[in-house]
C-alpha positions in Angstrom: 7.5 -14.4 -20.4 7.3 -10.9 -19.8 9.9 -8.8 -19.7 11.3 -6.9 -16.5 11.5 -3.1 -16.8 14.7 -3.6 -14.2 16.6 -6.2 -13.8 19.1 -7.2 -11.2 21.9 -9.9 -11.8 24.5 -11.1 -9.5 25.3 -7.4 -8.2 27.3 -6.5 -5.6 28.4 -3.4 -3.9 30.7 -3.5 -1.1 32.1 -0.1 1.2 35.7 -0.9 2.3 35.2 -4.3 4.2 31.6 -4.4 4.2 29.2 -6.2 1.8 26.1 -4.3 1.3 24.8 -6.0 -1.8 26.0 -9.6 -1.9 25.1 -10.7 -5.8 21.6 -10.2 -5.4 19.0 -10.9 -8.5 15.7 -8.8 -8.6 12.8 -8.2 -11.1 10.7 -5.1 -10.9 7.8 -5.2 -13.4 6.1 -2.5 -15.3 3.1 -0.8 -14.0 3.5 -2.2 -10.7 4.3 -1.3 -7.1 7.1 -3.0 -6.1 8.5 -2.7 -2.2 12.2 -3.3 -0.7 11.7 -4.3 2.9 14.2 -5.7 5.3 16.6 -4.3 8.0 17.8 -0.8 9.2 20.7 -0.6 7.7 20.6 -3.4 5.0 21.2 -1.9 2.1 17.8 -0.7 0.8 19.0 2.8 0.1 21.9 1.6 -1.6 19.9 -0.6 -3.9 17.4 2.9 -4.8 20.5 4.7 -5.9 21.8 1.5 -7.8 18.4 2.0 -10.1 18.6 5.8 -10.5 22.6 5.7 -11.5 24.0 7.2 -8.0 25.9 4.5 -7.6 27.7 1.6 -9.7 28.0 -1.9 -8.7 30.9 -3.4 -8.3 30.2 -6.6 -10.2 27.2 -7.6 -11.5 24.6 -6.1 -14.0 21.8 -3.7 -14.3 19.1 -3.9 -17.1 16.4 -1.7 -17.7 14.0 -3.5 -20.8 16.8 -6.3 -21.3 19.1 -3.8 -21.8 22.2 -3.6 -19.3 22.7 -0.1 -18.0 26.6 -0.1 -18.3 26.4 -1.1 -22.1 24.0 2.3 -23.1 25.3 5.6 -25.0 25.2 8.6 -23.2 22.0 9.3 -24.6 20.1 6.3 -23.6 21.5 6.8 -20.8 19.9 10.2 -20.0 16.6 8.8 -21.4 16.6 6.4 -19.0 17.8 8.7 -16.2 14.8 11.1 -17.4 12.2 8.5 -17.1 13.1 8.3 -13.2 11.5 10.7 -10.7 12.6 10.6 -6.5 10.4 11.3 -4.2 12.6 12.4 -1.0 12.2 11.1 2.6 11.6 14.3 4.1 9.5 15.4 1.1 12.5 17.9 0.6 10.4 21.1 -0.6 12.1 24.4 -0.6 10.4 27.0 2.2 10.8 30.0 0.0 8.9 29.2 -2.6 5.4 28.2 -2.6 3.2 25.6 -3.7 3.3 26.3 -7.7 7.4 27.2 -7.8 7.9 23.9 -6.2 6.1 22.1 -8.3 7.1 23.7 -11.5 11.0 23.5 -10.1 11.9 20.4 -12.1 10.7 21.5 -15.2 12.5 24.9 -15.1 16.0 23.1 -14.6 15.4 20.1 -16.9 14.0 21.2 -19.9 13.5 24.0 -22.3 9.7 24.2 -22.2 8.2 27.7 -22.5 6.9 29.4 -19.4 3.6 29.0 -20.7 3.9 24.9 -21.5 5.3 24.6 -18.0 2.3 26.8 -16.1 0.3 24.3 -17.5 2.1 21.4 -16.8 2.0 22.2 -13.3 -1.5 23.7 -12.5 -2.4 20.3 -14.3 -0.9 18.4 -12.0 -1.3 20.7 -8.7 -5.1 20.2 -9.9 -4.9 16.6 -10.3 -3.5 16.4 -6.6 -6.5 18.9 -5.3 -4.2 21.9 -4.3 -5.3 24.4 -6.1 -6.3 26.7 -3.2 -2.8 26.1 -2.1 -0.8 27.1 -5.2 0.2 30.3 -3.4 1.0 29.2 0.3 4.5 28.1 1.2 5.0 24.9 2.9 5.2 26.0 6.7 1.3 26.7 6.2 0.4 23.5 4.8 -0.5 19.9 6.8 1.9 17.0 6.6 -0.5 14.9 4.5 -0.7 18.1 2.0 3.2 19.0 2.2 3.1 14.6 0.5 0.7 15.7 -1.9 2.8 18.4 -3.2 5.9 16.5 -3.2 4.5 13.7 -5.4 2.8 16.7 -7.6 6.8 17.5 -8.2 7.8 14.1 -8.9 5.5 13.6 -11.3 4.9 17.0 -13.0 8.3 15.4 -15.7 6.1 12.3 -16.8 7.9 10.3 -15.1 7.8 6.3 -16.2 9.2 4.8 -12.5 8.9 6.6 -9.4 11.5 5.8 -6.2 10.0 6.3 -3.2 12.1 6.6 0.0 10.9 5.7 3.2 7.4 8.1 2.0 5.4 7.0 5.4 8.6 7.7 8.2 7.3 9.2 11.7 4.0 9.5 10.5 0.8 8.0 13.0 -1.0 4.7 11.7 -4.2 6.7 10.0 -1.6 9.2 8.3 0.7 6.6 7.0 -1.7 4.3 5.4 -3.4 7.8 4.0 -0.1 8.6 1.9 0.4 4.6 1.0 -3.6 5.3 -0.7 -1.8 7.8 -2.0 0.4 6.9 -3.8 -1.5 3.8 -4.7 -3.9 6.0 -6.3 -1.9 8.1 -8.3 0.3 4.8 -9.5 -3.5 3.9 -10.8 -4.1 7.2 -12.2 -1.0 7.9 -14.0 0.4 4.7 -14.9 4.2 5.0 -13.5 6.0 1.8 -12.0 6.8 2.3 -8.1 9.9 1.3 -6.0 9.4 2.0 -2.2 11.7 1.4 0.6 9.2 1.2 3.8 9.4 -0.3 7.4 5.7 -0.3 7.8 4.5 -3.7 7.5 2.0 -5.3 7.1 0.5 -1.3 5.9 2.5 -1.0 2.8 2.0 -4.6 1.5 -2.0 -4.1 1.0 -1.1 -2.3 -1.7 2.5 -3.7 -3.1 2.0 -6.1 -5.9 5.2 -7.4 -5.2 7.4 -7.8 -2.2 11.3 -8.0 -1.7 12.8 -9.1 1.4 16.3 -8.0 1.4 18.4 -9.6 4.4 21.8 -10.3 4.6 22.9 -8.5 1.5 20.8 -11.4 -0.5 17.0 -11.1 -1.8 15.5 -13.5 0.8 12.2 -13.5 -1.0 10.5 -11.5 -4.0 6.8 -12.1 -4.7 3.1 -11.3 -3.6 2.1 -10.9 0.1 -0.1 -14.3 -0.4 2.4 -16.1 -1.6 4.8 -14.5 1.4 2.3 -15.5 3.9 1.7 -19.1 2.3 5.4 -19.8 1.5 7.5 -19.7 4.1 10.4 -20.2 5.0 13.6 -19.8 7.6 14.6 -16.4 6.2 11.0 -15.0 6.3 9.9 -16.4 9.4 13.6 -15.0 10.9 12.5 -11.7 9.0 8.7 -11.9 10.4 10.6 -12.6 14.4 12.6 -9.4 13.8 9.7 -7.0 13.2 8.3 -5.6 16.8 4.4 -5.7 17.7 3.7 -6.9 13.9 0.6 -6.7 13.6 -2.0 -4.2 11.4 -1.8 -0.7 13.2 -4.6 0.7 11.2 -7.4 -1.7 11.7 -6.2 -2.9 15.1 -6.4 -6.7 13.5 -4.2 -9.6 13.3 -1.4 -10.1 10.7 -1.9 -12.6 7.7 0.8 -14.1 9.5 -0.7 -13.9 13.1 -3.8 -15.2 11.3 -2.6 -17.5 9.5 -0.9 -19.2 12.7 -3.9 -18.9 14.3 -6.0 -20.9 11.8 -3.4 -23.5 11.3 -3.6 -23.8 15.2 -7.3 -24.0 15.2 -7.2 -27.0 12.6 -4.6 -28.6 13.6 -4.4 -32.7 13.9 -5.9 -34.0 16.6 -8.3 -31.1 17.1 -11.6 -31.9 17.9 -13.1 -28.9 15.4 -13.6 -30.5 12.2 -14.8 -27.6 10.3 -15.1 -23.7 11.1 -17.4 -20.6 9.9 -15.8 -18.1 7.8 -16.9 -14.3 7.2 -15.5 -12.2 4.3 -16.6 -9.0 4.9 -16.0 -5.6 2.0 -16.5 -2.4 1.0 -15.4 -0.8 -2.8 -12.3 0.6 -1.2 -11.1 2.0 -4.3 -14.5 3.4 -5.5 -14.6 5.0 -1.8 -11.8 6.5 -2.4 -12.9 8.4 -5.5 -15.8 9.2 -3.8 -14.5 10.7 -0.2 -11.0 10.8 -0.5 -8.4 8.2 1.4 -8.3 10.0 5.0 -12.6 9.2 5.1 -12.0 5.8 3.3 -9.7 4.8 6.0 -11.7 6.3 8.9 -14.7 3.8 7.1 -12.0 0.7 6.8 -11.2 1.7 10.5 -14.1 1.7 12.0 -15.6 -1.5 9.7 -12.9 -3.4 11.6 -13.3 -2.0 15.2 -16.8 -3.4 15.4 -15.7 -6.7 13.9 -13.7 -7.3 16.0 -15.4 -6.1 19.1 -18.6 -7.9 17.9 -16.7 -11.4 17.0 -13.9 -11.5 20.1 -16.2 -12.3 22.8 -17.1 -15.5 21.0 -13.7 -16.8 20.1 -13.6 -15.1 16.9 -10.8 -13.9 15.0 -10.1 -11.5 12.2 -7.6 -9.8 9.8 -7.8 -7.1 6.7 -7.3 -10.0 3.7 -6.9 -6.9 1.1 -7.3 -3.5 1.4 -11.3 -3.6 1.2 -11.6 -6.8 2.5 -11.8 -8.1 6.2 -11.8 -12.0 6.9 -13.2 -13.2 10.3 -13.2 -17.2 11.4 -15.6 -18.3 14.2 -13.6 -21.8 15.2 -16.8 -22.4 17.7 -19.7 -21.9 15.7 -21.8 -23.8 13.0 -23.3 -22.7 9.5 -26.5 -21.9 11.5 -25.2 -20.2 14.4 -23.1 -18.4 12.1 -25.8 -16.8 10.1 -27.5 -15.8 13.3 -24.6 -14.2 14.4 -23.8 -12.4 11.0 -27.9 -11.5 11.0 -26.8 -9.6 14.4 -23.9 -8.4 12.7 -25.5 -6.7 10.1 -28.1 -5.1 12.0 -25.8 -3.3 15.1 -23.6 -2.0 12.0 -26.5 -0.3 10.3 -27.9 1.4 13.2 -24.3 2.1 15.5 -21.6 2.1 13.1 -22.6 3.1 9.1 -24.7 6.2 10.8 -21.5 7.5 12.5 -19.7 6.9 9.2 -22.2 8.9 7.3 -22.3 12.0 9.8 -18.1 12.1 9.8 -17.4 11.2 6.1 -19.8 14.5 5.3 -17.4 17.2 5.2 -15.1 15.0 2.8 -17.8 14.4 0.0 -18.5 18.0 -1.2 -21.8 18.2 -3.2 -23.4 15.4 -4.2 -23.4 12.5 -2.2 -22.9 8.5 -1.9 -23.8 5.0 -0.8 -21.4 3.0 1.3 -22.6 -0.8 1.2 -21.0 -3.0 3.4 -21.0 -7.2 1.9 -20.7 -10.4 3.1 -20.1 -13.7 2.4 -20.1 -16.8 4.7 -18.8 -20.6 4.3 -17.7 -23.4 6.0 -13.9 -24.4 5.9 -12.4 -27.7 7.5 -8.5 -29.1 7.9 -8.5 -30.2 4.3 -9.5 -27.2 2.6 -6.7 -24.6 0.9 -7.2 -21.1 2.6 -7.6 -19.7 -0.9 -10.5 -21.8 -2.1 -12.2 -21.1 1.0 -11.9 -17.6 0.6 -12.8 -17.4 -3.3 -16.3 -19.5 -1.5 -16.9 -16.3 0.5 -16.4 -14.0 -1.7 -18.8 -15.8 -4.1 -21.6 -15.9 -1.7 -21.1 -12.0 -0.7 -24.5 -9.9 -0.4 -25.0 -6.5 0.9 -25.6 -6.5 4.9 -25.9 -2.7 5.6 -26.0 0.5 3.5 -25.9 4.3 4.3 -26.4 7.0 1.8 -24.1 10.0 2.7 -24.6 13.6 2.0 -22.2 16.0 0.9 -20.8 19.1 3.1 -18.1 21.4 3.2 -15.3 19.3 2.0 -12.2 19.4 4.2 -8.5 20.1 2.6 
């Protein structure tokens, strides 16, 4: 069984009368993004500086590789503490310096690299995060979503192995926040750190968290994978699901799993007189768009994929919700295999001509030279009461094939 990079067992932390941690066990795995969800004011924050060393349990142990924190030298100790990099809540740049002093700021106080090895260090990274024109500005002249970009450029101009993230996505509009959750999902991809968040935005965040803590009560209420949250639940999670306002997807506009999953269950239920139903799974290469146009166009394309499938499908009793980041599952409770197709033929044909053509003349400016195809698949099947959700889903995806496709031409690529 593999081992955890950090490990929680039985900790607790109390303040005075008050039990913020109440012996709680977590795993966090290497190479993965892991997020802490749960309650203003639950402890979340406290549990972050648990893992960077602000703060000391009370009782209880902490274990990074199998190894339990309090038992390291003072030297393990700061290797570990070194492998850690924070990125702040309010992005917490410094508005005297500009773009390449902030960046390079960790490396001048931590180590005893030469001025050279650390100009290098950080126009590698400042490169890597597509702010070289910006090196010389000072934050007040840079966008929100570029003030992000820098601050993750500085968290991860040490090399870090796990980055914390604090609340990264706080007072930001739906398209912004999901633009720095791609983010960072693409940089965890591209430089091969573990990732802790703390985030409120749900269901956003969990598209692209491998795993998922629920911490409620002082106790981890749940740690695992959105599917299996959404498949196994139980009191604490449905009393966590209750407690979240207007839950829903606020990108797309879509249902929930949860909502969907409801919904489905509701639609076969005993006693039903529908049998069987029609199932869509609809996808684009979200991660290859990415690459291609950068995440704000990506999510404009996810965005406007789901407005018209859900305007298209509603009329007729359909129902939809984004199953993974690229992928958008739609059930049609009153229609047969037949009907179905005729309806996805339909489909296919209004998205060409209304929707990819729009795509193609607002995703310009974000290509730069060259260009690039966005293909839009699909994949129908039939699903009845007795079938598992996932089977019928792996049936879809297996009969996917290309419904629309728009070649897009490079412009004048927007910052």
């Amino acid at each position: 069984m593999e081992t955890p990079l950090i490990e929680f067992r039985n900790v607790t932390k109390r303040f005075n009368d008050l039990t913020v941690l109440d012996g709680i066990d977590l795993t966090i795995y290497e190479n993965q993004i892991s997020t802490v969800t749960g309650k203003s004011g639950g402890g979340k924050s406290v549990l972050l500086k648990h893992i960077i060393g602000l703060i000391k349990p009370d009782s209880g142990d902490i274990l990074f590789q199998g190894k339990p924190v309090r038992d390291m030298k003072r030297k393990e100790w700061e290797d570990y503490r070194s492998t850690i990099g924070y990125m702040f809540q309010g992005n917490a740049l410094f508005d005297s310096m500009n773009v390449f002093d902030n960046v390079a700021l960790p490396l001048v106080q931590t180590t005893n690299l030469s001025k050279k090895e650390i100009d290098r260090k950080v126009m590698t990274r400042i490169e890597e995060m597509e702010l070289a024109e910006a090196r010389n500005k000072y934050p007040s002249e840079l966008s929100g979503g570029m003030q992000k970009r820098v601050a993750l450029a500085r968290t991860l101009v040490t090399d870090p192995k796990i980055v914390l993230f604090d609340e990264p996505t706080t007072g930001q509009d739906p398209v912004r926040k999901n633009v720095i959750l791609s983010m960072i999902a693409h940089a965890r991809k591209r430089f091969g750190f573990t990732a802790i968040l703390i985030s409120h935005e749900v269901p956003d965040v969990y598209f692209i968290s491998d795993r998922i803590l629920i911490l409620w009560e002082g106790k981890i209420a749940f740690q695992g994978t959105y599917e299996e949250m959404t498949r196994l639940r139980g009191p604490v999670v449905d009393e966590f699901i209750r407690s979240l306002e207007g839950f829903q997807d606020e990108l797309t506009g879509l249902m929930s799993k949860e909502m969907f999953r409801s919904r489905y269950s509701a639609e076969l239920g005993v006693g039903k007189e529908i049998p069987r139903v029609c199932a869509i799974l609809f996808s684009i290469e979200f991660d290859l768009l990415q690459e291609s146009i950068g995440h704000e166009a990506s999510l404009y394309t996810l965005k406007a994929l789901a407005d018209y499938t859900n305007r298209h499908f509603s009329p007729m009793g359909g129902f939809s919700a984004r199953h993974s980041r690229g992928e958008i599952l739609t059930i049609l409770p009153h229609s047969g295999p037949e009907e179905a197709q005729q309806l996805l033929k339909g489909y296919g044909k209004g998205l060409q001509e209304n929707v990819l053509e729009k795509i193609r003349d607002v995703t310009r400016q974000y290509i730069g030279i060259g260009c690039f195809v966005i293909s839009v698949n699909a994949g129908l099947t039939a699903a009845g009461s007795t079938d598992e959700f996932d089977e019928m889903i792996d049936k879809a995806r297996k009969q996917q094939r290309t419904i629309a496709t728009v070649l897009c031409e490079g412009g004048d690529r927007r910052e």
